[in-house]
C-alpha positions as CSV (number, residue, x, y, z in Angstrom):
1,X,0.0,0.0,0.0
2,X,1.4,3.8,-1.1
3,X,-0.6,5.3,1.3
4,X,-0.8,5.6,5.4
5,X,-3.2,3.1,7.2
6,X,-4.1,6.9,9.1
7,X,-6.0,7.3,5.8
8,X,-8.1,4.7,6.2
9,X,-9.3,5.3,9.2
10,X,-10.2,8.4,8.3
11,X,-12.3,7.2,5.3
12,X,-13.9,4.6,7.9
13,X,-15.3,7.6,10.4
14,X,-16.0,10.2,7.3
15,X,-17.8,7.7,6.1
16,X,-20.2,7.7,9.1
17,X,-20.0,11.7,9.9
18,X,-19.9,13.5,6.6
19,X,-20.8,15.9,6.4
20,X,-20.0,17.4,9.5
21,X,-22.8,19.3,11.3
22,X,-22.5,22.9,12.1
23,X,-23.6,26.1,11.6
24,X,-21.9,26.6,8.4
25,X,-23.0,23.6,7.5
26,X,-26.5,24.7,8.0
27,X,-26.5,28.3,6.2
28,X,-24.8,26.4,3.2
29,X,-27.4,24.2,2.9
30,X,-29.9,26.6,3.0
31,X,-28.2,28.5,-0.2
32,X,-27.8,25.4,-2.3
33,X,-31.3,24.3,-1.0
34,X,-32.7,27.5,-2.4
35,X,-30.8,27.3,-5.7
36,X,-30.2,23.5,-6.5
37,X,-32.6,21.3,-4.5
38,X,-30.3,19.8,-2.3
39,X,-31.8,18.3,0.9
40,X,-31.9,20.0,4.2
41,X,-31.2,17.3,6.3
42,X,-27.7,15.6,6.7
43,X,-27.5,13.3,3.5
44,X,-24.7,10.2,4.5
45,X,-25.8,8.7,1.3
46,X,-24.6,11.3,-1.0
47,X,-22.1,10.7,-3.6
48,X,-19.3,12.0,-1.3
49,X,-20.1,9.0,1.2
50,X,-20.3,6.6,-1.8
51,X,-16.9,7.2,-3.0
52,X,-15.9,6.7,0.5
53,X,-18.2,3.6,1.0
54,X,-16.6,2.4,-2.7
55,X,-13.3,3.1,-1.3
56,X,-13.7,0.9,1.7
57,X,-15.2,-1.8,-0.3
58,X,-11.9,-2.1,-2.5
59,X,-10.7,-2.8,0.6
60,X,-13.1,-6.0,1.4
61,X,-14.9,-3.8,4.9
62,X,-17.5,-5.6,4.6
63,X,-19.0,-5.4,8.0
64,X,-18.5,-1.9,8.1
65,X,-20.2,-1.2,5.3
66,X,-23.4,-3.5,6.4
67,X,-24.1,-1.5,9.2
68,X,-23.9,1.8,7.3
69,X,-26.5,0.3,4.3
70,X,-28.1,-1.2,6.6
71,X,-28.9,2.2,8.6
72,X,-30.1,3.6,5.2
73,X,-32.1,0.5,4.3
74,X,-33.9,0.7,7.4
75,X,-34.9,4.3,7.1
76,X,-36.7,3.3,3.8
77,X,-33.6,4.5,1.5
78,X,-34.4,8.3,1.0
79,X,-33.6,9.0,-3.0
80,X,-33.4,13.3,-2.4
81,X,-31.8,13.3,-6.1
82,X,-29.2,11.6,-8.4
83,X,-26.5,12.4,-5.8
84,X,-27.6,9.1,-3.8
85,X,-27.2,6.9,-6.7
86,X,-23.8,6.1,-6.4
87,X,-24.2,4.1,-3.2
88,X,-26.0,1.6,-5.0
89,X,-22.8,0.5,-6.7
90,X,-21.7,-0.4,-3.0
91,X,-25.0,-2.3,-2.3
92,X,-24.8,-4.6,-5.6
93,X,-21.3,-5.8,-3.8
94,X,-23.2,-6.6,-0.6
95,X,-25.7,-8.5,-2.2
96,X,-22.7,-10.3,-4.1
97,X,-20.6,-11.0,-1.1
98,X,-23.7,-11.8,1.1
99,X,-26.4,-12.9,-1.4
100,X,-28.9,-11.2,1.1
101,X,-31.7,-9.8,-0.9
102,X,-32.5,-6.7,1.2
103,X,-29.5,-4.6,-0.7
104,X,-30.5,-6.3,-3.9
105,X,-34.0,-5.1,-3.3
106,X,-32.4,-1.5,-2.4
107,X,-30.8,-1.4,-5.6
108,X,-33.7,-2.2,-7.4
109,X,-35.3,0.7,-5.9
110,X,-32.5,2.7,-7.4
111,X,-32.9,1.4,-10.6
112,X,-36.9,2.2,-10.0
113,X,-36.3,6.0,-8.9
114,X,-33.8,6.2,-12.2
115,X,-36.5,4.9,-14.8
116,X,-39.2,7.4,-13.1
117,X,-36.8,10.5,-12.8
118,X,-37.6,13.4,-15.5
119,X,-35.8,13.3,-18.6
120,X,-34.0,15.8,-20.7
121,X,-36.3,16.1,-24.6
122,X,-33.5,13.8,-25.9
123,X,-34.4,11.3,-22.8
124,X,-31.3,10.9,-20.7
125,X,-30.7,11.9,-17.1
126,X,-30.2,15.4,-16.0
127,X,-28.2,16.8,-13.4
128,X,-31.7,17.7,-11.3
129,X,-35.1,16.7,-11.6
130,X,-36.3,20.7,-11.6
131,X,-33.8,21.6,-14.4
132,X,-34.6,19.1,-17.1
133,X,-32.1,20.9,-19.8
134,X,-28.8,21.0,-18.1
135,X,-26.9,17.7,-18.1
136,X,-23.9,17.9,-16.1
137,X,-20.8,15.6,-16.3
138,X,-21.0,14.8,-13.3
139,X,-24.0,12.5,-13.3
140,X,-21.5,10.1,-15.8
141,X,-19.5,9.9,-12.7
142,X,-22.5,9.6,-10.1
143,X,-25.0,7.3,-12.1
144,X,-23.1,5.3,-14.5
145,X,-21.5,2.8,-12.0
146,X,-24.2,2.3,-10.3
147,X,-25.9,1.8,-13.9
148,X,-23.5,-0.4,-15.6
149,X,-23.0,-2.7,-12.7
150,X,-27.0,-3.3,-11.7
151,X,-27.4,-4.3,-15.7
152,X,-24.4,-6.4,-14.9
153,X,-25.6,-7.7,-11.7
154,X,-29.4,-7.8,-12.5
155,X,-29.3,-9.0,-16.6
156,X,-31.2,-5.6,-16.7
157,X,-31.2,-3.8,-20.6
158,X,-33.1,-0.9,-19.3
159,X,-30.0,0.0,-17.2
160,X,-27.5,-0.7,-19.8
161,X,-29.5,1.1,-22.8
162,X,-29.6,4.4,-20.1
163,X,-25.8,3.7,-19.6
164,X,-25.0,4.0,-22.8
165,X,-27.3,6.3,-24.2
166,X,-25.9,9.1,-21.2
167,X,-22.1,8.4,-22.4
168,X,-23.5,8.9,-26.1
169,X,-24.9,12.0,-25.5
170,X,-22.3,13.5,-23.7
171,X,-19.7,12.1,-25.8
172,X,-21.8,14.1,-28.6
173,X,-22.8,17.5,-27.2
174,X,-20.2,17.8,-24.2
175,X,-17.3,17.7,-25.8
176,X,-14.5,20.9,-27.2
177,X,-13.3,19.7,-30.6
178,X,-10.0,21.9,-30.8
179,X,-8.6,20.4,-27.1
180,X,-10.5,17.2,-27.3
181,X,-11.5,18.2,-23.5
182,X,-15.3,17.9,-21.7
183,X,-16.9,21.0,-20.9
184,X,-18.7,20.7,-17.4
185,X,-22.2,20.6,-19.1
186,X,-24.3,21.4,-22.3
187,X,-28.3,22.7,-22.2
188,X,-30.1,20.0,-24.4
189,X,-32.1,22.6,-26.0
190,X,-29.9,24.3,-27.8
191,X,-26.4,22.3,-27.3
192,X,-25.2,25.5,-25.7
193,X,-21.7,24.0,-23.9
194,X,-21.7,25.3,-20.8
195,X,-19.0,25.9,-17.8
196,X,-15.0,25.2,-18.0
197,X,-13.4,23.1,-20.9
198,X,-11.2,20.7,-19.1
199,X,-12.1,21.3,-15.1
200,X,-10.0,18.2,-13.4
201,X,-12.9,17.0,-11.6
202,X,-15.5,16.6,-14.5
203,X,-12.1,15.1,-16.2
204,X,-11.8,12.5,-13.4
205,X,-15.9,12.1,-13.4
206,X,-15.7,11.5,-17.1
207,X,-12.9,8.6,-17.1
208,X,-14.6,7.0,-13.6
209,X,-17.8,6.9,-15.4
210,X,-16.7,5.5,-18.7
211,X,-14.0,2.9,-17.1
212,X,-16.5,1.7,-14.8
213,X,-19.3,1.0,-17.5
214,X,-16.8,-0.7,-19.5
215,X,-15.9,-2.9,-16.6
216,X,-19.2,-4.2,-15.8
217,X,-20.6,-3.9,-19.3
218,X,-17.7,-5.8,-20.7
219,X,-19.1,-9.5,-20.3
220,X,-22.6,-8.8,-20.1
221,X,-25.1,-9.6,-23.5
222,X,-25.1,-6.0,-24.0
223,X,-21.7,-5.6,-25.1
224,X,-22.7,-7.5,-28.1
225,X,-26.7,-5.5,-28.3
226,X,-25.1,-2.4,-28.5
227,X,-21.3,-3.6,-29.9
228,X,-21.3,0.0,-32.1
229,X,-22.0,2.0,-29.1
230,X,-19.9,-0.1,-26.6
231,X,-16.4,-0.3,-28.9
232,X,-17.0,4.0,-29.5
233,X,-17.1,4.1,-25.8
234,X,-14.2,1.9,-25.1
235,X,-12.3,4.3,-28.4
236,X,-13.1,7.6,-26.6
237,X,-11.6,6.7,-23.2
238,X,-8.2,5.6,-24.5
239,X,-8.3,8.6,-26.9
240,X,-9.4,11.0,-23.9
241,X,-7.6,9.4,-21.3
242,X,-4.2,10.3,-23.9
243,X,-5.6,13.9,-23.7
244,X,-5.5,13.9,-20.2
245,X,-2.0,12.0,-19.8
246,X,-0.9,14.7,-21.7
247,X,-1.8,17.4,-19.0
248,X,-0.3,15.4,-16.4
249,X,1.9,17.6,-14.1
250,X,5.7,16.7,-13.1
251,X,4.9,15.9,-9.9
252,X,2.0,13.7,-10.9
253,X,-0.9,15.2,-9.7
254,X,-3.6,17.4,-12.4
255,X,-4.2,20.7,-12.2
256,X,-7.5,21.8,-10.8
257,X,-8.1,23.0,-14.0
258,X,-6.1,20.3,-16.8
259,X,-4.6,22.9,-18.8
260,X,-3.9,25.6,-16.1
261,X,-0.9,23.9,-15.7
262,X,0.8,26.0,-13.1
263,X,-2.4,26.3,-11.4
264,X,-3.0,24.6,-8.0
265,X,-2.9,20.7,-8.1
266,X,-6.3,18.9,-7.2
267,X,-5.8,15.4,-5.6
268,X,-9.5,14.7,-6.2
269,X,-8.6,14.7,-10.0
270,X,-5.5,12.5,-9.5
271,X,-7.7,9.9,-8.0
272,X,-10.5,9.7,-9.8
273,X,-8.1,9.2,-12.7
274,X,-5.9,7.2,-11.4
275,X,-9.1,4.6,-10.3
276,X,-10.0,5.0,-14.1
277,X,-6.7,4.0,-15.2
278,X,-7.2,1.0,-12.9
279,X,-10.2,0.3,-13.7
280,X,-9.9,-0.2,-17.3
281,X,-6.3,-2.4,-16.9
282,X,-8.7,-4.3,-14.8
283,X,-11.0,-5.2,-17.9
284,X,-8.3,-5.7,-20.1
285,X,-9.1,-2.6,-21.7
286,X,-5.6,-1.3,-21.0
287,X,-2.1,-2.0,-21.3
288,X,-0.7,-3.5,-17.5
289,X,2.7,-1.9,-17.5
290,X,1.5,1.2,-19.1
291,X,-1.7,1.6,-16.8
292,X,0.1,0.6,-13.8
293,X,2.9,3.0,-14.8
294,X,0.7,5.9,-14.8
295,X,-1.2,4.6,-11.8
296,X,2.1,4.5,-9.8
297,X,2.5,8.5,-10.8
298,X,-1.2,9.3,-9.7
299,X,-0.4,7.4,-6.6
300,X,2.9,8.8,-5.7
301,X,1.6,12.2,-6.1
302,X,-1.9,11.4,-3.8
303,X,0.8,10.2,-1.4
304,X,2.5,13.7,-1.3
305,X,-0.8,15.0,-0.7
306,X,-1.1,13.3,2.4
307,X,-1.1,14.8,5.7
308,X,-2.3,13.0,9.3
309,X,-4.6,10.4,7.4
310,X,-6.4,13.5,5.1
311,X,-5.5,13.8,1.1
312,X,-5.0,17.7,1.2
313,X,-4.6,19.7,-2.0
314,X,-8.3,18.6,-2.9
315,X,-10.9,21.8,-4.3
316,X,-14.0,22.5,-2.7
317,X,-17.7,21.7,-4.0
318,X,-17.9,22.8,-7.5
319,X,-21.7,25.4,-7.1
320,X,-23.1,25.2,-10.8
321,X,-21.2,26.0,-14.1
322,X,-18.9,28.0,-14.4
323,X,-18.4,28.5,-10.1
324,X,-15.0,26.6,-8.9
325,X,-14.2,27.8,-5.4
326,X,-10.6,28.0,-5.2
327,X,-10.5,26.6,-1.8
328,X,-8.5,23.5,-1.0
329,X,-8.4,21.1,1.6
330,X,-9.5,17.4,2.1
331,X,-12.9,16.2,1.3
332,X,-14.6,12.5,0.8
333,X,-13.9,12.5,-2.6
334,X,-9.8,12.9,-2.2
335,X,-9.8,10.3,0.4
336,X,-12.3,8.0,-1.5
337,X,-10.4,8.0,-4.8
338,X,-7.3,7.8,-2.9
339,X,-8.0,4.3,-1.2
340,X,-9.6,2.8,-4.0
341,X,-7.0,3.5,-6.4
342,X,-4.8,2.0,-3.3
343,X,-6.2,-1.3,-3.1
344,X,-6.6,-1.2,-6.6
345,X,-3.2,-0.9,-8.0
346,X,-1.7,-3.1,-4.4
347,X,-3.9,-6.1,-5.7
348,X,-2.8,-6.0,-9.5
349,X,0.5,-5.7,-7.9
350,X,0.2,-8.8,-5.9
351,X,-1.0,-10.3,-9.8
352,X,-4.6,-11.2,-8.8
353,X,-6.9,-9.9,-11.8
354,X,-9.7,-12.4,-10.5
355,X,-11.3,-9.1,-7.6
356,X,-15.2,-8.8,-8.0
């Protein structure tokens, strides 16, 4: 392991306590209430927790994780928005290593809260239910995991047509043409590209997304349904992830920004790309010694990054298009990137390709 056992320990109680109440926490939530529909109450099932909870389950916590799905699970699973989906990815492994149906019902409540959730006019997911023409990279990070692995888990074609369909879209109308970089989002109305062109974090969202759907979609039926739409897919994120390789900083990490080079570095970026990298070594998708070569980098740099069991260097919670607080600190989604890329790259080191 590159990184400090301090770290996960941290990720363990984070994953329980974030986020943090106080009255900060409280006035912020009332802003972003007001302006994006987040919930008012303390959310541990939000995407920040899920990397976290993903994190941990690289690294086979099973208990752990059992009590803190089973808490949710027994509060009747509270879906606020697309934020929660993530943490079914973590439920489909309980239900494999446990084969108890509660989490595969949970997921299938998921799946059920997906299929009933307003659609953009060219039928894919948006960002938020109230604001049916902005799709945000993000949700390729947040849903498509979760999406990929339930059509995996559950032989489920709705899932993995929805999959595919959001990578196709976004792959179409997200995308700058000179630098080959995403933008953070598009309106589906009039394909108006909105936000940053290369912000690290929609760059790591956008490689987690696609390497995880071609992990799970790989030896499923659907690979061979949609076998266009699957191999374009599987083209882009080599050809992308050489755009972003290309950005990479000396010391490893990626800017905040890709091509704001001597910008601040953002570990949250670094990890979410270096899980990608993993990830698609994993399927075969990728070349060992070049994947764990760059893998190695991404993880050396995290390790720098590291300070009493935290992944500093990490920016704040992007607040719409176009607003990237230049604040930076640790946060869930440094640590959770930063473990699972951990056990990740430690188990293809150790030579066993056979993990979940």
């Amino acid at each position: 392991m590159v990184l400090k056992t301090a770290t996960m320990e941290h990720a363990k109680s984070q994953l329980r306590q974030y986020p943090y109440q106080n009255t900060g926490w409280y006035l912020r939530r009332i802003v972003k209430g007001i302006l994006f529909s987040k919930p008012l109450y303390l959310d541990h099932y939000s995407w920040p927790n899920a990397l976290l909870g993903m994190g941990l389950e690289q690294q086979n916590l099973l208990e752990l994780l059992k009590i803190h799905y089973d808490t949710w699970i027994q509060k009747g699973i509270r879906l606020h928005s697309t934020d929660n989906v993530l943490c079914g990815s973590t439920l489909l492994y309980l239900y494999e290593e446990t084969k108890e149906e509660r989490y595969l019902s949970a997921a299938d409540e998921i799946m059920e809260y997906l299929a009933d959730h307003p659609k953009t006019e060219s039928g894919i997911l948006p960002y938020r239910a109230k604001q049916t023409d902005e799709v945000f990279i993000d949700t390729i990070g947040i849903v498509i995991p979760f999406l990929a692995r339930y059509a995996c888990a559950r032989k489920n074609q709705r899932a993995a047509r929805m999959a595919t369909n959001q990578l196709i879209q976004f792959l179409e109308y997200g995308m700058d043409a000179r630098s080959g970089l995403p933008y953070h989002g598009y309106l589906v109305s009039n394909q108006c590209k909105q936000g940053m062109i290369g912000w690290g974090r929609a760059c790591g969202w956008f490689l987690f997304g696609m390497a995880e759907y071609l992990f799970w979609i790989k030896n499923t039926e659907y690979n061979e349904i949609f076998p266009g739409e699957y191999i374009r897919i599987r083209e882009a994120c080599l050809k992308f992830l050489a755009v972003v390789e290309s950005y990479r900083l000396e010391n490893g990490h990626f800017s905040w920004q890709l091509p704001a080079i001597e910008g601040p570095a953002d570990s949250s970026a670094t990890g979410l790309i270096t899980v990608a990298i993993l990830r698609l070594v994993q399927a075969g998708i990728m070349e060992e010694k070049e994947g764990l070569h760059f893998a190695n980098l991404g993880l050396k740099a995290i390790a720098t990054s590291e300070k009493n069991g935290e992944i500093m260097d990490c920016s704040a919670e992007c607040e719409g298009f176009g607003c990237y607080p230049q604040v930076y600190a640790s946060y869930p989604w440094s640590v959770g990137p930063a473990i699972m890329a951990d056990a990740l790259y430690d188990l293809m080191i150790r030579g066993t390709h056979d993990h979940h």
